[in-house]
C-alpha positions as CSV (number, residue, x, y, z in Angstrom):
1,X,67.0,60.6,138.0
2,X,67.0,63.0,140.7
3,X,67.9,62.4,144.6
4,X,67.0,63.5,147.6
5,X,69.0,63.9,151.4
6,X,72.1,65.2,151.8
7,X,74.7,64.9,148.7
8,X,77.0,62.4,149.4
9,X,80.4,62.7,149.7
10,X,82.5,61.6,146.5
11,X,83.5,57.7,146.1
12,X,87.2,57.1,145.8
13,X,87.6,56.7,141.5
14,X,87.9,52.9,140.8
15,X,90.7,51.8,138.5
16,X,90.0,51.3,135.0
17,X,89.8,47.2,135.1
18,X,92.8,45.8,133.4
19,X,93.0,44.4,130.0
20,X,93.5,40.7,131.3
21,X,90.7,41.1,133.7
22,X,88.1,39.2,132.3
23,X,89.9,36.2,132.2
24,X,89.2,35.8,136.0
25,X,85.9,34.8,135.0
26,X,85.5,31.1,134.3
27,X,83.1,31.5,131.9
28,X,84.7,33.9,129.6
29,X,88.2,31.9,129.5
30,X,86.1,28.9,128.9
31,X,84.3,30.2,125.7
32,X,87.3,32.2,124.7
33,X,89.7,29.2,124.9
34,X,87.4,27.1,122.8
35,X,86.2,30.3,120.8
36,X,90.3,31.0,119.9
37,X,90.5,27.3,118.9
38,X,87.5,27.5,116.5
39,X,88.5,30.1,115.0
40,X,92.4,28.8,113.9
41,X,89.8,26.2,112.3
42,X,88.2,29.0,110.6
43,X,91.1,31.1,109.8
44,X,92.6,27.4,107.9
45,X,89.3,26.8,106.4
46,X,89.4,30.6,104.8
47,X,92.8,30.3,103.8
48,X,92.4,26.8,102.1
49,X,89.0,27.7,100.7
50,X,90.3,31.1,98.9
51,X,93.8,28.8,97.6
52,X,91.2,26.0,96.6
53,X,89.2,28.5,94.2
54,X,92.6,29.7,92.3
55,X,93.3,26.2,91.7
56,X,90.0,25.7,90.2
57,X,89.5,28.8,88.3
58,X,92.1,31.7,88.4
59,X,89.9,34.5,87.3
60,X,89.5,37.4,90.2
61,X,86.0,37.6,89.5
62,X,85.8,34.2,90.8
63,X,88.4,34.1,93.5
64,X,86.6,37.2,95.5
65,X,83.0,35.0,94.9
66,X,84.9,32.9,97.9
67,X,84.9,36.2,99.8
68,X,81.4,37.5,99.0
69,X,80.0,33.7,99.5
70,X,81.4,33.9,103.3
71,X,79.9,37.1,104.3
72,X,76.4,38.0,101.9
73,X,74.6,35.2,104.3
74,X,74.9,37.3,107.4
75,X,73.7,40.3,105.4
76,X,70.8,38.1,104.3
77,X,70.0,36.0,108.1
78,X,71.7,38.1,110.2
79,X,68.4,40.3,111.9
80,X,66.6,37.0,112.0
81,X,69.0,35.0,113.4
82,X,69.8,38.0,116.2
83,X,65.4,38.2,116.4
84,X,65.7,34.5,117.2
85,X,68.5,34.9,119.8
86,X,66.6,37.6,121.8
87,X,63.7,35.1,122.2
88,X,65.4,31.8,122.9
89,X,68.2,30.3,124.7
90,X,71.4,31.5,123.0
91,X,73.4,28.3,124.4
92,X,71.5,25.6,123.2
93,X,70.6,27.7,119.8
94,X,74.4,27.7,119.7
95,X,75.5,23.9,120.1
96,X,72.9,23.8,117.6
97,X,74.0,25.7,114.8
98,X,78.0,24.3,115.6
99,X,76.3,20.6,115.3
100,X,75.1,21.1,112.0
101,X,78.6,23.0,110.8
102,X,80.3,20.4,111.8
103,X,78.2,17.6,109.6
104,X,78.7,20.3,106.6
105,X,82.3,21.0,106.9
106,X,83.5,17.1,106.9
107,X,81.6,16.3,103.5
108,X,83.2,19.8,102.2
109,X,86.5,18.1,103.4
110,X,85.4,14.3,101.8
111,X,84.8,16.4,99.1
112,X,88.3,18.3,98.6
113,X,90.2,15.0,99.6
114,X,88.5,12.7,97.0
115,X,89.3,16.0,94.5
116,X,85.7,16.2,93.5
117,X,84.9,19.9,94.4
118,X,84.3,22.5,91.5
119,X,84.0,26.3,91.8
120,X,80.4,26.0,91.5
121,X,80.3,23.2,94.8
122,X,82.6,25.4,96.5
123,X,80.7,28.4,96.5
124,X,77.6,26.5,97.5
125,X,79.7,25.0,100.4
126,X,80.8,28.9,101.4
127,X,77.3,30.3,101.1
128,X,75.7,27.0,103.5
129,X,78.4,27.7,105.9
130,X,78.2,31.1,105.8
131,X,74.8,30.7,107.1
132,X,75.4,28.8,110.1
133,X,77.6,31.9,110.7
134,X,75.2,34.6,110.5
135,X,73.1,32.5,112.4
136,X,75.3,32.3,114.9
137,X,77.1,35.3,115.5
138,X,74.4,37.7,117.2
139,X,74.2,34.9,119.1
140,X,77.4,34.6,120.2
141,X,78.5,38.7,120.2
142,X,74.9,39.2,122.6
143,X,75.9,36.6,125.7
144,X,79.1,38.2,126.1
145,X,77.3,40.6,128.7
146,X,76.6,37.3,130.6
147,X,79.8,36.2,131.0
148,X,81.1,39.4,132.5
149,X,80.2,42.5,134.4
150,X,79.6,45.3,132.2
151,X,82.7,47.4,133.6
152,X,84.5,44.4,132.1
153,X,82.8,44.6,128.8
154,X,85.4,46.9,126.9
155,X,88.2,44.4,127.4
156,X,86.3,41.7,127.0
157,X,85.5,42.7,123.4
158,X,89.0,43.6,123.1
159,X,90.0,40.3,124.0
160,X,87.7,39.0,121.9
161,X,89.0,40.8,119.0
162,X,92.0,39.9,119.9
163,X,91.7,36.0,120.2
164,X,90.1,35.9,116.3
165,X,93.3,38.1,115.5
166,X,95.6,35.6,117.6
167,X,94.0,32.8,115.6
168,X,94.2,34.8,112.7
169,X,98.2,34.4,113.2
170,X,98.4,31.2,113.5
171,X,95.5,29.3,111.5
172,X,96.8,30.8,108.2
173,X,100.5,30.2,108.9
174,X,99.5,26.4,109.8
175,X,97.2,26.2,106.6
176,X,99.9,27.1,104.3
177,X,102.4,24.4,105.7
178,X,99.2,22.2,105.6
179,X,98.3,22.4,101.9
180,X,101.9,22.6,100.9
181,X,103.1,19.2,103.1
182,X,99.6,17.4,103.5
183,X,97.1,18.3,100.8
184,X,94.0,20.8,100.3
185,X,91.8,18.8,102.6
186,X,93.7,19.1,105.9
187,X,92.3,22.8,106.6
188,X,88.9,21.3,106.4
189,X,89.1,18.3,108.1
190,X,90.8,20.5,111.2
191,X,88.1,23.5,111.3
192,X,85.5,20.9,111.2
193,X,87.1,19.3,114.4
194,X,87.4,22.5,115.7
195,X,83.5,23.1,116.4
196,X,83.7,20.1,118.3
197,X,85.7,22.0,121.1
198,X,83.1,24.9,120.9
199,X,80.0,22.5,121.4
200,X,82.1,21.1,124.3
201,X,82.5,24.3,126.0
202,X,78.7,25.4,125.6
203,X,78.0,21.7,127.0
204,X,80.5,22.9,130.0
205,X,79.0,26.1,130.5
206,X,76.2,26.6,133.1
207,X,74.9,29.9,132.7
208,X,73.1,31.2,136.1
209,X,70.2,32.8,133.6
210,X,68.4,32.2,131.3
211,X,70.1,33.2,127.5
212,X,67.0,34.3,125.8
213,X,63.5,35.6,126.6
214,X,60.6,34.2,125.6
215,X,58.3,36.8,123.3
216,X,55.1,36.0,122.1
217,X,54.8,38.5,119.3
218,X,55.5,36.9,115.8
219,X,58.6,36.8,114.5
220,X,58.8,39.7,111.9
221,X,56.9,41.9,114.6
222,X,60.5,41.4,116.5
223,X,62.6,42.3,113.6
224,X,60.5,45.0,113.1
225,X,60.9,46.3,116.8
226,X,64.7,45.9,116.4
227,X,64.8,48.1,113.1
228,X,62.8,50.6,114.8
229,X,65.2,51.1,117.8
230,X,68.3,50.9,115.4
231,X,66.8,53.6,113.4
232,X,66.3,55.5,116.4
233,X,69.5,54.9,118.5
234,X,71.8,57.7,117.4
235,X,74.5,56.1,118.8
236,X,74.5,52.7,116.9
237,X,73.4,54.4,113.8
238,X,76.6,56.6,113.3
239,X,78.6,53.7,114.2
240,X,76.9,51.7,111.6
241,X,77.6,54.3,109.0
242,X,80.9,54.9,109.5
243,X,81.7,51.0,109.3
244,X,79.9,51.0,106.1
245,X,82.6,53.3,105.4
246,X,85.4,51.5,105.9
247,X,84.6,47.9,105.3
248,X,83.4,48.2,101.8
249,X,87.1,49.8,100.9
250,X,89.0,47.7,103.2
251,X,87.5,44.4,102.2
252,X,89.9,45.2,98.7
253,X,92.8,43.4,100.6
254,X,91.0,40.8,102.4
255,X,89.6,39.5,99.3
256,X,92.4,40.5,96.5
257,X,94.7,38.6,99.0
258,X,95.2,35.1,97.2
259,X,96.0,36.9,93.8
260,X,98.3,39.8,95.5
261,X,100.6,37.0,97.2
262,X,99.7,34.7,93.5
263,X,101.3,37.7,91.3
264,X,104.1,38.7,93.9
265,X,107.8,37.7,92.8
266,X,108.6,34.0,94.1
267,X,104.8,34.1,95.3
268,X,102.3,30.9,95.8
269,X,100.5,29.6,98.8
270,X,103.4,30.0,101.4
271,X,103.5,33.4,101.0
272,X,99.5,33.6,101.4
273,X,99.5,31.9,104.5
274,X,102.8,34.1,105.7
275,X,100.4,37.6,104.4
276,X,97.7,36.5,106.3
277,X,99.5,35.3,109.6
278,X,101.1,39.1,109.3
279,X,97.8,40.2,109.2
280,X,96.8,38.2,112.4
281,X,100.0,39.1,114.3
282,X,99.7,42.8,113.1
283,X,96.3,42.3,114.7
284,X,97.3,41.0,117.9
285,X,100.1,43.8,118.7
286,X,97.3,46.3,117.9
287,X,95.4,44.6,120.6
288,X,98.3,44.4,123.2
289,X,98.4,48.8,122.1
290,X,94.6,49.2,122.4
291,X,94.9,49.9,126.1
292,X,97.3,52.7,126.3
293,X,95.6,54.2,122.8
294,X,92.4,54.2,124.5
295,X,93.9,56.5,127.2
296,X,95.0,58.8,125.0
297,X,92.6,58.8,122.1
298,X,89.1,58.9,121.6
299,X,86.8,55.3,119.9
300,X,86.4,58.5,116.9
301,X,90.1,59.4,116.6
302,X,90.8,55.8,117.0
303,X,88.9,54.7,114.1
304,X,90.1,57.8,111.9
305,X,93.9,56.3,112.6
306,X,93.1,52.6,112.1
307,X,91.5,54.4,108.6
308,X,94.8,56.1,107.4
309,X,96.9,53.0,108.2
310,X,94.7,51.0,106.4
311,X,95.3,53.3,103.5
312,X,98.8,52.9,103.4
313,X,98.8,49.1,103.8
314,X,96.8,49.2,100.5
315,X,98.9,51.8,98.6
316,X,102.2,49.6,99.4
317,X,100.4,46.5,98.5
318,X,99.5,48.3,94.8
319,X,102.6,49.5,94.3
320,X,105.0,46.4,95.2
321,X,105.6,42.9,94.4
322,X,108.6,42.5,96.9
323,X,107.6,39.8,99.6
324,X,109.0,42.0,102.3
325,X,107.2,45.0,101.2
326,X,104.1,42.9,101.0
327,X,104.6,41.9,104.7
328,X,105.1,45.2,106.0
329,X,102.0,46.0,104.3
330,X,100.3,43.4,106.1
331,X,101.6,43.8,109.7
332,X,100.4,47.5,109.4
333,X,96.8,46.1,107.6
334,X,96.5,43.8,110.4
335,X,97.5,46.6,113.2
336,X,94.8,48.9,111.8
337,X,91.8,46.3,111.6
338,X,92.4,45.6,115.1
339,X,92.2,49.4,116.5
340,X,89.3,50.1,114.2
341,X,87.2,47.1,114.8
342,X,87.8,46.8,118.3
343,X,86.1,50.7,118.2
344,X,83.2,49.9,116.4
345,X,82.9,46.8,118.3
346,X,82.6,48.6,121.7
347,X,80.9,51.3,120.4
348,X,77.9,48.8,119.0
349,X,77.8,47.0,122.1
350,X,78.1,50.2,124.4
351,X,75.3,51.3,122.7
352,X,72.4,48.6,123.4
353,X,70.6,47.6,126.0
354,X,70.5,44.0,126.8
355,X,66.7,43.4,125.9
356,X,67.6,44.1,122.0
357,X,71.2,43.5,122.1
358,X,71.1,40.5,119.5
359,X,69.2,42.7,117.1
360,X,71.1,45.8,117.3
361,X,74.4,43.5,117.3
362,X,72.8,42.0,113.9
363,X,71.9,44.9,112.0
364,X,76.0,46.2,113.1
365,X,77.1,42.6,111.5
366,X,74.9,43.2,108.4
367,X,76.4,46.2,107.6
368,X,79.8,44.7,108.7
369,X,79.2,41.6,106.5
370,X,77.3,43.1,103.9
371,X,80.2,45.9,103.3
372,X,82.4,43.6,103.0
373,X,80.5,40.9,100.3
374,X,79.8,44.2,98.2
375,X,83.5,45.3,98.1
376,X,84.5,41.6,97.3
377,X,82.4,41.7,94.7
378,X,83.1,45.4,93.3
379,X,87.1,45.1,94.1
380,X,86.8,41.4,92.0
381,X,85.2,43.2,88.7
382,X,87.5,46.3,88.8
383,X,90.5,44.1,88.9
384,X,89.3,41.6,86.2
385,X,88.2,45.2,84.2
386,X,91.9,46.6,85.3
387,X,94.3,44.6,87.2
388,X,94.8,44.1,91.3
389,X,97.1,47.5,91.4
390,X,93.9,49.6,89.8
391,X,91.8,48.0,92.2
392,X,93.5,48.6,95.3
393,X,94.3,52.0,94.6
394,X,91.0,53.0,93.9
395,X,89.7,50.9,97.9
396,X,92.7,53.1,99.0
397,X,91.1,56.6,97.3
398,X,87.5,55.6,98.8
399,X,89.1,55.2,102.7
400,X,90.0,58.8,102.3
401,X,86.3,60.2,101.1
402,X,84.8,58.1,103.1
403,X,86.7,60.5,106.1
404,X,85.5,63.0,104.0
405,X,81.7,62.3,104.2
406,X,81.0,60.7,107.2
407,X,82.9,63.1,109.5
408,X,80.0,63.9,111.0
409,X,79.1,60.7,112.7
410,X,80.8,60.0,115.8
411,X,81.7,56.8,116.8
412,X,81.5,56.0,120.7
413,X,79.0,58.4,121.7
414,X,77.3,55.8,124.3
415,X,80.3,54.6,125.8
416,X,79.5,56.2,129.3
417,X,75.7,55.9,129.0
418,X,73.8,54.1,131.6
419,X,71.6,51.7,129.5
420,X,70.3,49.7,132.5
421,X,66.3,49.4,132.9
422,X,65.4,51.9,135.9
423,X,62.1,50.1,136.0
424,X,61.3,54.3,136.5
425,X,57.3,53.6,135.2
426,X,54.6,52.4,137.5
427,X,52.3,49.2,136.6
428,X,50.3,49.7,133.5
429,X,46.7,49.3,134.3
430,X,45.1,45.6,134.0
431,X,43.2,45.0,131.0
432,X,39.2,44.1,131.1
433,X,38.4,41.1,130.9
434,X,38.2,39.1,127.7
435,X,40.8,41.9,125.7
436,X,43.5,40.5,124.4
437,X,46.7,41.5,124.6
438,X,47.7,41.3,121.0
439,X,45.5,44.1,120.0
440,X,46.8,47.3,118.9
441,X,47.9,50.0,121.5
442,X,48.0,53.9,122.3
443,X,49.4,56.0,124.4
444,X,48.6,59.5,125.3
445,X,50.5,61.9,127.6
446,X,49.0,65.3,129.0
447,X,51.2,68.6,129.3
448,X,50.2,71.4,131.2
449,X,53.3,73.7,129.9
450,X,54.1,77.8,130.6
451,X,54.5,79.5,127.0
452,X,57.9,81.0,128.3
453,X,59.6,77.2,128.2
454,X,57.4,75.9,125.2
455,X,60.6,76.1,123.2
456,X,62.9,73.8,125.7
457,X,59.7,71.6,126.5
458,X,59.3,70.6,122.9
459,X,63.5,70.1,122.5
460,X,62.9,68.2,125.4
461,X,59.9,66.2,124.5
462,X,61.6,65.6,120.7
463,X,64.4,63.7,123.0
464,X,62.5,61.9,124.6
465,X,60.5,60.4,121.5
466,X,63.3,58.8,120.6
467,X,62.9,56.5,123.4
468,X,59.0,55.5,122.6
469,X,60.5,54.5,119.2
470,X,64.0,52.9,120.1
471,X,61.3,50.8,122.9
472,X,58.5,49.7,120.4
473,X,56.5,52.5,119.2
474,X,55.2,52.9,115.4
475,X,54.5,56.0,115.5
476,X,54.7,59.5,117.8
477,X,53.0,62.4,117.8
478,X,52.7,65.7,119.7
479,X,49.7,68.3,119.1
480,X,48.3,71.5,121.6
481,X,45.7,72.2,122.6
482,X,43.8,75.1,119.9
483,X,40.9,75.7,123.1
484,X,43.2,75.8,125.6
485,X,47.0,77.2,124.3
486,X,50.0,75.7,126.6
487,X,47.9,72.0,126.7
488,X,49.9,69.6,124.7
489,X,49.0,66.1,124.0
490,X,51.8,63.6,122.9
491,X,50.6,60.3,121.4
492,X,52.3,56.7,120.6
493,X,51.1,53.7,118.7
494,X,52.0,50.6,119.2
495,X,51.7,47.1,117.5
496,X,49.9,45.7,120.7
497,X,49.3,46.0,124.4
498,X,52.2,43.1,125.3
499,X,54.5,45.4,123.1
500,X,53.5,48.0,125.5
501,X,53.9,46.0,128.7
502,X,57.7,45.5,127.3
503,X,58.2,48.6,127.0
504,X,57.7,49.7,131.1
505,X,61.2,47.0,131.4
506,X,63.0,49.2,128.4
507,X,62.7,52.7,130.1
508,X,66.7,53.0,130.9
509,X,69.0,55.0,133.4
510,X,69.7,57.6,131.0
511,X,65.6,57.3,129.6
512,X,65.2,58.2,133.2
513,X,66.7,61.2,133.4
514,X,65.4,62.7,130.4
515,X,61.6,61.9,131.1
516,X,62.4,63.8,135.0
517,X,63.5,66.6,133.1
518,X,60.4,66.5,130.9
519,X,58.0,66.4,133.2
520,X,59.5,69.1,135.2
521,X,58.0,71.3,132.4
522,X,54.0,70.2,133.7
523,X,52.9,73.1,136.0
524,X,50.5,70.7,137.8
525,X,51.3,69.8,140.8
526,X,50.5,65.7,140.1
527,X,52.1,66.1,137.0
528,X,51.6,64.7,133.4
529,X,48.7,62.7,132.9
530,X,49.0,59.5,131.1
531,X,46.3,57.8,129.7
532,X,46.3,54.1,127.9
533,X,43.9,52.9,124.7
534,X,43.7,49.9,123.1
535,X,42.1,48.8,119.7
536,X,38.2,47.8,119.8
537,X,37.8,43.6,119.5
538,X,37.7,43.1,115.5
């Protein structure tokens, strides 16, 4: 945007806010409290789940089916689950969803306890559950915004990172003593207690705003819209690669795990839980480090180092069945999880604006979850067609390509972006009376451009079409004039006039700036000329 007056004189840099910081916000230690308590529930439910399925049926094929159960839902629900959030209220779709987990999870534990589960019942169990997940989580990733100001949002999400990686520590640790002194139910019966603690918290919390926004479009017109701006936002899109990158090798470990700690010498389901806690507290120290790595090293660089110790966790685990060996492997697995996902965490959320944060934030979890269901299931097969060491060499040989390939896809790239609406457009014009807003729209803007600056005015103008398609545009065109060379005409569909009224609120900071450089290019002195259509009544 440009400015006008004198320049003024240079604020006084404000301090990077502290890694702590967002804990002095009520809200976010409320649902981070309950949210870290929920998730030792989950982190026991995993670990007795994945020991469960090598009781029943020791095949790896099976075992990683536990793995691919847990995550393929949010690959499947995720974009209409995040479509949902953006158009209702996020808290009570929330208590919802944790309501009907918790019915769910106490028959699974009835189940277990009266020993009537069988593979088949336990995968059907995983898959229901991992439903209520996806439907959950671009729920829960998109109010984090809402609990804190966005110079806070950074340390929030490492803080959120780090509280799954905290319970990561301590819910397998606690399973393992479970199953061994208790029985397999116990882990059950305890994660589905813990979503009564999260339904308490949303009950406790009072946001000042409303969660969600009411659309009227259909449903699949909003899924659409979101798949159109991910397509279109640079940012998210290389982030989204490069996690497809890493998670479909890394996910070798996570779901190999049981049968590494099963084969290992003096192994069984101590050692599983003790593997995993190392992977939780490897997390957690990576997330105390985060801070002073972030000073010195780039989300890109970050991710590229998480990558390489992630390699080496997996060649130790191939290559050893010493317990200690094992563990080390797993302190440094759980130290580089933590600095990568934190990175494509912030990077993802950095890179949406609130209006389609859900969506964005679901199409990042599809890739997240869906990487990892397809490695479960390819890292399964190539160790029942070789053995675990095979398998985990080869996840180990794919980290380093995948460097290879995707080098060119920076992560991070809208970390210092201003995504805010700048509310820069005036009022559309008021439709006649009797149209309907639900009919198709177009858009038409007039250039009066000098053929010396054609060339930057069409670099320009290709820039700035990104934004009428990240913001609910179908379809963009730009044509001149044949009559009247230096007259260009650039046009936008879209799937109706509301769409089009949304779109004046989408127009952000950095949208701003672009479109002032743009229409610096029109020689008239009023400038472009914009000009709106709609579809005749059918």
């Amino acid at each position: 945007m440009s400015s006008s007056g004198s320049t003024p004189a240079p604020a006084a840099a404000t301090p990077a806010p502290g890694a702590f910081s967002p804990f002095g916000h009520k809200a976010f230690a409320l649902l981070w409290t309950a949210t870290l308590i929920s998730n030792i529930g989950t982190w026991m439910h995993d670990v007795g789940a994945g020991w469960l399925m090598t009781t029943l049926s020791p095949s790896p094929a099976v075992v990683t089916l536990v793995q691919a159960a847990t995550t393929l839902p949010v690959f499947l629900f995720a974009l209409y689950a995040g479509a949902l959030a953006d158009r209702l209220d996020k808290r009570r779709m929330l208590i919802t969803i944790n309501v009907i987990l918790f019915f769910v999870i106490s028959v699974l534990a009835v189940l277990v306890w009266l020993e009537a589960m069988t593979p088949l019942l336990l995968i059907l169990f995983t898959l229901a559950i991992g439903t209520g997940a996806a439907f959950m989580a671009p729920a829960w990733q998109a109010i984090v915004p809402q609990l804190i100001p966005r110079e806070k949002l950074k340390p929030a999400i490492a803080l959120n990172s780090m509280g799954i990686n905290i319970s990561r520590a301590i819910g397998p640790a606690v399973a393992g003593i479970l199953i061994a002194s208790v029985g397999l139910a116990a882990p059950f019966a305890l994660n589905a207690a813990s979503h009564v603690v999260i339904i308490v918290a949303l009950l406790l919390w009072k946001p000042a705003v409303a969660t969600g926004t009411q659309y009227h479009g259909p449903i699949l017109g909003d899924m659409a819209t979101g798949l159109r701006h991910v397509r279109n936002n640079e940012a998210l899109r290389a982030t989204a690669i490069r996690a497809g990158a890493f998670f479909v090798f890394a996910s070798a470990y996570w779901s190999l795990l049981p049968l590494i700690a099963r084969q290992a010498e003096g192994g069984g389901s101590q050692l599983y839980g003790t593997l995993m806690a190392l992977i939780g507290g490897g997390a957690v120290t990576g997330a105390l480090l985060l801070p002073r790595l972030q000073k010195r090293l780039s989300s890109d660089i970050a991710v590229r180092v998480g990558t390489f110790g992630t390699i080496g966790a997996l060649l130790i685990m191939a290559v050893s069945a010493a317990p200690l060996a094992l563990m080390l492997a797993a302190f440094v697995g759980g130290v580089s999880w933590i600095t990568v996902l934190t990175s494509f965490n912030v990077s993802a959320q950095m890179a949406l604006p609130n209006w389609v944060r859900a969506r964005g934030l679901a199409v990042f979890l599809m890739v997240f979850f869906g990487s990892m269901a397809l490695g479960s299931v390819i890292w399964g097969q190539v160790a029942t067609a070789t053995s675990v060491s095979v398998a985990l060499i080869v996840a180990a040989v794919g980290l380093a390509l995948g460097i290879v390939v995707t080098r060119g896809f920076t992560v991070g790239q809208a970390e210092t972006s201003d995504l805010t609406p700048s509310a820069l457009w005036p009022a559309a014009p008021v439709l006649a009376g009797g149209q309907s807003a639900d009919k198709r729209a177009m858009v038409t803007v007039e250039y009066q451009v000098r053929a010396d600056q054609t060339a930057e005015f069409l670099a320009t103008l290709h820039l700035f079409s990104k934004e009428r398609l990240r913001d609910g545009a179908t379809q963009w065109f730009v044509h001149e004039s044949v009559e009247a060379p230096g007259l260009w005409i650039e046009t936008f569909h879209l799937p109706s006039w509301s769409e089009h009224l949304e779109q004046h609120q989408r127009v952000t900071q950095d949208d701003a700036d672009i479109q002032t450089r743009l229409h610096a290019f029109d020689t008239r002195a009023d400038g472009p000329v914009v000009r709106h259509f709609v579809s005749p009544a059918e």
